[in-house]
C-alpha positions in Angstrom: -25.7 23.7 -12.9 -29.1 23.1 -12.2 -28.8 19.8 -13.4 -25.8 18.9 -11.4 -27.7 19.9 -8.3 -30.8 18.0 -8.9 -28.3 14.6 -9.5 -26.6 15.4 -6.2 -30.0 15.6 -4.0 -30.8 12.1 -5.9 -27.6 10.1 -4.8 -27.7 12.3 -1.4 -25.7 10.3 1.1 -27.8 8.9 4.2 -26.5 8.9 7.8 -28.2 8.2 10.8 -28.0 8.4 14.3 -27.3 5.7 17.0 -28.8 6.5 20.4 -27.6 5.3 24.0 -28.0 6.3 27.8 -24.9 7.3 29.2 -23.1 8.0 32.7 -19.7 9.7 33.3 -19.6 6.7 35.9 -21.4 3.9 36.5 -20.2 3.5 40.6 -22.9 5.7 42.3 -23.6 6.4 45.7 -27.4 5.3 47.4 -29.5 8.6 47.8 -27.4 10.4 45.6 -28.8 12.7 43.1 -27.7 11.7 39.4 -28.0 12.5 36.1 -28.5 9.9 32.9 -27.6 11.2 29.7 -29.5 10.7 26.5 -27.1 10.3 23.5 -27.9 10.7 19.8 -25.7 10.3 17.1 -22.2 8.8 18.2 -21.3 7.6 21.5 -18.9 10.0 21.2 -21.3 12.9 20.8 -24.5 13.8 20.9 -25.8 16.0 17.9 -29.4 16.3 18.6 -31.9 16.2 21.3 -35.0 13.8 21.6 -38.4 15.5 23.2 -40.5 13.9 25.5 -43.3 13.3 22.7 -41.4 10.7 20.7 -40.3 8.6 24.1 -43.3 5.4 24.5 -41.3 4.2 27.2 -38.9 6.1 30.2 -38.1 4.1 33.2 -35.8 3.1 35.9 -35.7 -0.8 37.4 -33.9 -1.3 40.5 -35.0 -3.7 43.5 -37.3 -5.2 41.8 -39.5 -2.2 41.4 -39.6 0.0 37.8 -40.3 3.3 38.0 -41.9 5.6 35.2 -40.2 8.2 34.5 -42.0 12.0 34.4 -41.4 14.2 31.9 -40.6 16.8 34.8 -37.6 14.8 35.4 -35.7 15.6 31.6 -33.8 18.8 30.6 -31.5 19.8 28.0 -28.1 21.1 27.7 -26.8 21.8 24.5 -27.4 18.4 22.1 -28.1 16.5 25.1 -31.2 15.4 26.9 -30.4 14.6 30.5 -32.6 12.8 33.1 -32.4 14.1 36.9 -32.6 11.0 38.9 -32.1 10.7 42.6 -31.1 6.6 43.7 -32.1 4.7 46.7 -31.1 1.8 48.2 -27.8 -0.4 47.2 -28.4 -2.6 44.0 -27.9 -2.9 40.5 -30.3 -0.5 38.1 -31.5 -0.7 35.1 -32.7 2.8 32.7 -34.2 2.3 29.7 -36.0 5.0 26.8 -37.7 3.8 24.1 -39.2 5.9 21.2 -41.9 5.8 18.7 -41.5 4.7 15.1 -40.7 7.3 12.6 -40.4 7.0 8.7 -38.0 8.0 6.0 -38.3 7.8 2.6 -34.2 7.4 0.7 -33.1 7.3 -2.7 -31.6 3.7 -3.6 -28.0 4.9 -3.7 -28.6 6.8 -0.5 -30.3 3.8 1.4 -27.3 1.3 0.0 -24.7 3.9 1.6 -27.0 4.0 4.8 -26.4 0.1 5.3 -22.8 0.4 4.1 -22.5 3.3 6.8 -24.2 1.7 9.7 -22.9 -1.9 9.1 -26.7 -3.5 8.3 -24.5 -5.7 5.7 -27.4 -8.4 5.5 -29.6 -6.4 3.8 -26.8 -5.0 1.3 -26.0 -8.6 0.4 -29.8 -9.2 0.0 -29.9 -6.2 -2.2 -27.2 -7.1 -4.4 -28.3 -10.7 -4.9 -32.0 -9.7 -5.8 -31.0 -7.1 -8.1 -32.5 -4.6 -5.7 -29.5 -1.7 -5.9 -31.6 0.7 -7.6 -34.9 -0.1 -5.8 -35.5 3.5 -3.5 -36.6 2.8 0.2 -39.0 4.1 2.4 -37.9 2.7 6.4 -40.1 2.7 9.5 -37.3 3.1 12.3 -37.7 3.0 16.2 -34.6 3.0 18.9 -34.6 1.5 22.2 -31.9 1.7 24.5 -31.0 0.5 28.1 -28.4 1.1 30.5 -26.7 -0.8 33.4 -25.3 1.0 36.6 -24.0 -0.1 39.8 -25.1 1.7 43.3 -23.5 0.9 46.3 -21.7 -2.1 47.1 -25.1 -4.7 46.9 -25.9 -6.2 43.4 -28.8 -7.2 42.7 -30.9 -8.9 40.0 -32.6 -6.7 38.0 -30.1 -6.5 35.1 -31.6 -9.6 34.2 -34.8 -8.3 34.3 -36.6 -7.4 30.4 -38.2 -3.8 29.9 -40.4 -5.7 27.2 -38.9 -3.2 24.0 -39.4 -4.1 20.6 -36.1 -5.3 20.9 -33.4 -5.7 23.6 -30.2 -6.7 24.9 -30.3 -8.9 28.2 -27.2 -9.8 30.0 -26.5 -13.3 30.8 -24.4 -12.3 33.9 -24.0 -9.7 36.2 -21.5 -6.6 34.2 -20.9 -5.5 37.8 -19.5 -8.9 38.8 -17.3 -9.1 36.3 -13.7 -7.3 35.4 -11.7 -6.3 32.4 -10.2 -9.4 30.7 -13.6 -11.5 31.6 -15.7 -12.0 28.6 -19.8 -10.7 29.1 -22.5 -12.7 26.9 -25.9 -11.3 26.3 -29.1 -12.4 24.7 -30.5 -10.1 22.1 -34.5 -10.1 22.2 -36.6 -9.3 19.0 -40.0 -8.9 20.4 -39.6 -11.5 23.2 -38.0 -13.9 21.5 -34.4 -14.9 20.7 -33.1 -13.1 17.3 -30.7 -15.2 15.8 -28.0 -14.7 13.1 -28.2 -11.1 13.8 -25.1 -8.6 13.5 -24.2 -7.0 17.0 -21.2 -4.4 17.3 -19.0 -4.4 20.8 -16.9 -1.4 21.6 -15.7 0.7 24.7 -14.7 4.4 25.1 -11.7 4.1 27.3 -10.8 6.7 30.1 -7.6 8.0 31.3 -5.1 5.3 32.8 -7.3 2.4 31.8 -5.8 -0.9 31.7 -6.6 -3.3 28.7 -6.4 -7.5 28.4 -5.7 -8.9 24.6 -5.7 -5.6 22.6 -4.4 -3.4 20.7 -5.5 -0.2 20.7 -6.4 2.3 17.8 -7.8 5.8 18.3 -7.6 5.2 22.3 -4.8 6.9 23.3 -5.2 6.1 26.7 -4.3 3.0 29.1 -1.9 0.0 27.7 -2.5 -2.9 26.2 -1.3 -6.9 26.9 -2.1 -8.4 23.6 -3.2 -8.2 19.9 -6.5 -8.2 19.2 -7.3 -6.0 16.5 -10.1 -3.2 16.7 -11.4 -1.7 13.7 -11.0 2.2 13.0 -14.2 4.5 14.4 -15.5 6.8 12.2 -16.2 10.0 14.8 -19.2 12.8 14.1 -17.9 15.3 16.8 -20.5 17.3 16.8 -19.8 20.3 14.6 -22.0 20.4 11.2 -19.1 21.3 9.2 -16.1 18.6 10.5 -15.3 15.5 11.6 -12.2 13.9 12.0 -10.9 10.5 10.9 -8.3 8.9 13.5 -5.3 11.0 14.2 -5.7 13.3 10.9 -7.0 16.8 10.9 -10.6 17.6 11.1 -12.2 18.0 7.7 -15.2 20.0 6.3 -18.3 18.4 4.7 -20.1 22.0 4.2 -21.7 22.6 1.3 -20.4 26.3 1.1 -17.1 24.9 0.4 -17.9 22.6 -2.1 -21.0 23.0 -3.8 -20.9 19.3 -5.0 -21.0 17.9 -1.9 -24.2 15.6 -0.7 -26.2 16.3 1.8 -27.8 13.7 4.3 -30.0 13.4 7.2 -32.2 10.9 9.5 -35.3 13.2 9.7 -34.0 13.6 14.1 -31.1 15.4 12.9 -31.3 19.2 13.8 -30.0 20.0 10.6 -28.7 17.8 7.4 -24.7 17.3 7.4 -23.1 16.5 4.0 -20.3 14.4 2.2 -17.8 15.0 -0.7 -18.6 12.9 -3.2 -14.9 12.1 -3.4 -15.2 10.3 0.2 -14.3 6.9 0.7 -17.5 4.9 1.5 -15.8 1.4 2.8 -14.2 4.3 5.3 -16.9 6.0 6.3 -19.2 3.8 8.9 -20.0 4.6 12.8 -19.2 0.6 13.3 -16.0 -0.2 15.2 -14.8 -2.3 17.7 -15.9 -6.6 17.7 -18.1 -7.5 15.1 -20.1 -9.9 16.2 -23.1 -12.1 15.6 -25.8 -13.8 17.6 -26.2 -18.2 17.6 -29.4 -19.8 17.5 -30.4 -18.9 21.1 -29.7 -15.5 20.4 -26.5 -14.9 22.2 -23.2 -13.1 21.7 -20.2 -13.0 23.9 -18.3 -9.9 24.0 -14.2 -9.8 25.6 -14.3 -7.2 27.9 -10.4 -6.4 26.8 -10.1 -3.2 28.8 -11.5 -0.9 31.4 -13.9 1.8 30.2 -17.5 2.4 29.1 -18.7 -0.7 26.8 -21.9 -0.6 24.6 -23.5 -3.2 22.3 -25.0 -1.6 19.8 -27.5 -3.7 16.7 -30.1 -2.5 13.8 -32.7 -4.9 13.0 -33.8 -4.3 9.7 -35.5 -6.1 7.3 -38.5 -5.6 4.2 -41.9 -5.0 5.0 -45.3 -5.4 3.3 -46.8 -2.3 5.4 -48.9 0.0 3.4 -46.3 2.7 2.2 -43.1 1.0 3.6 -40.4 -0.8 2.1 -38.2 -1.5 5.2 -38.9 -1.6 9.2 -35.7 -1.3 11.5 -35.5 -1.4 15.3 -32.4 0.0 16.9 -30.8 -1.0 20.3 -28.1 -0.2 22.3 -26.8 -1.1 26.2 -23.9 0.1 27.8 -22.3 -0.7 31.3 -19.0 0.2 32.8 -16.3 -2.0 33.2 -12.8 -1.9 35.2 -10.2 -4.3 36.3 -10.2 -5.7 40.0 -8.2 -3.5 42.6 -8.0 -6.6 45.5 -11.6 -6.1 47.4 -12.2 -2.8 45.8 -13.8 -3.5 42.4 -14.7 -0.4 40.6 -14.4 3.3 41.7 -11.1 5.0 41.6 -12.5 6.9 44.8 -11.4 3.8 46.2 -8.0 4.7 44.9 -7.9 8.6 46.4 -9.0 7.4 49.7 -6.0 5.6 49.7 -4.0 7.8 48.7 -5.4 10.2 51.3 -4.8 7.3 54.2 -1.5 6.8 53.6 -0.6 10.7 53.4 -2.5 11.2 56.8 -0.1 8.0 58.3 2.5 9.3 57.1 2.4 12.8 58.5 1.0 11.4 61.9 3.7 9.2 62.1 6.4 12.3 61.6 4.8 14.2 64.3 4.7 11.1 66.6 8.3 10.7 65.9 8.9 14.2 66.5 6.8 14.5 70.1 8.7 11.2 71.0 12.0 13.0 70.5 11.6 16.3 72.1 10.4 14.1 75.4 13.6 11.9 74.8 15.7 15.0 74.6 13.9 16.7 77.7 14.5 14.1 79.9 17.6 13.7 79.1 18.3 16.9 80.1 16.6 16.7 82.9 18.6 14.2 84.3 21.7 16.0 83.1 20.6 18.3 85.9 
């Protein structure tokens, strides 16, 4: 028994969580109190928090001015760690968090699931071909995340603008100029300079009634699609330690009370570990979806904006190291903007939509009671004259 255990903690399966700033939607109002929300673990769900002492960097970008931000301005609710931020004038904005490193040291079959699990499949193919599979790994890892949100009817340039991370996605166009079925490139920064031949995921969380260019959908059961581009299954950590659910199929457990073989993994920011059945498929089991893409010499990917919704490009940078008591060094980065289809002059908010709604309901009830006035003074003159 005891051996049994002792093998399991060895091969422990390693999972890790992405992080990315987050907005229910990106259309705000100037001088309108907000809050940004600080994801980590899917972009589905958050399952941990991050305090204020591992952020290096907090700060909001709009008109040309970036703003630090306090640590008075960050709560909490539940796994989330929100930031209370009032806007000003009309323009495009830019947040941004980035954290301090932290270290973790994996087993060889637990760091080869990692990359596996995360999609870093350069390093699992340098692995394999240097005979390295069995080589245990001890990984530096920082995450640095941006977001892109459009205030008022103005934009502006500061999505253009670098926050000078480690490393960095940077637009090549405006997202807020752009509309579902366009196609958004952006250059991916490594310390200030173009990373090339890097692997960069694109996907989108749609919302109810979106409208999608060129895809088929899978696991996004809203909207409708006009096309057949294929996106890859998500693999979906909803939050709870003990399930998680797979596509359409029934949430199952991964707790340890229910199977005492199971393997149990963490990324050191986790709350608490979560575990795996050995018995799990691993070519199943990865938070990558979506376009699976990768950067040219200039350091540039193009992503199809195929439907409205919230879209994120998401990368891990990780390669070996020569630092004193480190194997590996990864930097993690994430940007996400909103994206809809165009509605004539209005662009974006489906407030646009109710207000319309709302005009034509007023008209129409004005127009009844007009036609009702007009036909009682019809009917009383003509009865006047009667007499």
């Amino acid at each position: 028994m005891k051996k049994t255990f002792f093998a399991i903690l060895v091969i422990g399966l390693f999972s890790s969580h992405t992080m990315f700033l987050k907005l229910d939607t990106y259309f705000l109002e100037p001088n309108t109190a907000i809050t940004l929300q600080l994801f980590n673990g899917t972009f589905e769900k958050s399952e941990n928090i991050i305090t204020r002492d591992r952020m290096l960097d907090a700060s909001i970008l709009s008109n040309g001015l970036r703003i630090k931000v306090t640590d008075a301005q960050w709560t909490e609710k539940d796994s989330v760690t929100l930031l209370n931020f009032k806007t000003g004038g009309a323009g495009t904005y830019v947040a941004g968090v980035s954290t301090k490193a932290r270290s973790l040291e994996m087993s060889a079959e637990s760091f080869n699931d990692y990359l596996e699990h995360e999609g870093i499949y350069d390093m699992l193919q340098w692995r394999k071909k240097n005979n390295a599979l069995e080589t245990k790994a001890v990984e530096k890892y920082s995450k640095h995340v941006k977001t892109i949100f459009q205030v008022g009817d103005t934009t502006t340039d500061d999505w253009q603008t670098a926050l000078d991370y480690p490393i960095e996605f940077i637009p090549l166009e405006n997202p807020y100029e752009l509309h579902t079925g366009d196609s958004l490139a952006v250059k991916l920064l490594l310390n200030g300079i173009p990373l090339a031949n890097q692997l960069v995921y694109a996907d989108y969380k749609a919302y109810e009634n979106s409208h999608a260019h060129n895809t088929i959908e899978i696991e996004k059961n809203h909207g409708h699609s006009h096309g057949s581009e294929i996106i890859e299954p998500k693999h979906n950590h909803d939050g709870d330690k003990k399930e998680h659910t797979h596509g359409n199929s029934k949430p199952h457990s991964h707790d340890t009370e229910e199977n005492n073989a199971s393997l149990k993994h963490t990324h050191k920011d986790d709350v608490e570990p979560h575990t795996h059945k050995p018995e799990e498929n691993k070519e199943s089991h990865t938070h990558t979806s979506g376009q699976k893409l990768r950067t040219n010499a200039e350091g540039i990917v193009k992503a199809h904006l195929s439907a409205d919704g919230i879209w994120y490009f998401q990368t891990i940078h990780l390669v070996n190291t020569e630092e004193e008591g480190l194997t590996h060094e990864s930097n993690w980065s994430t940007l996400t903007f909103e994206v809809t289809h165009a509605h004539g002059a209005d662009t974006h908010t489906h407030e646009h939509q109710h207000e319309s709604n709302y005009t034509t309901y007023i008209f129409l009830i004005g127009s009844l009671v007009l036609i009702g006035i007009l036909f009682l003074w019809f009917n009383k003159k003509n009865k006047d004259a009667e007499h």
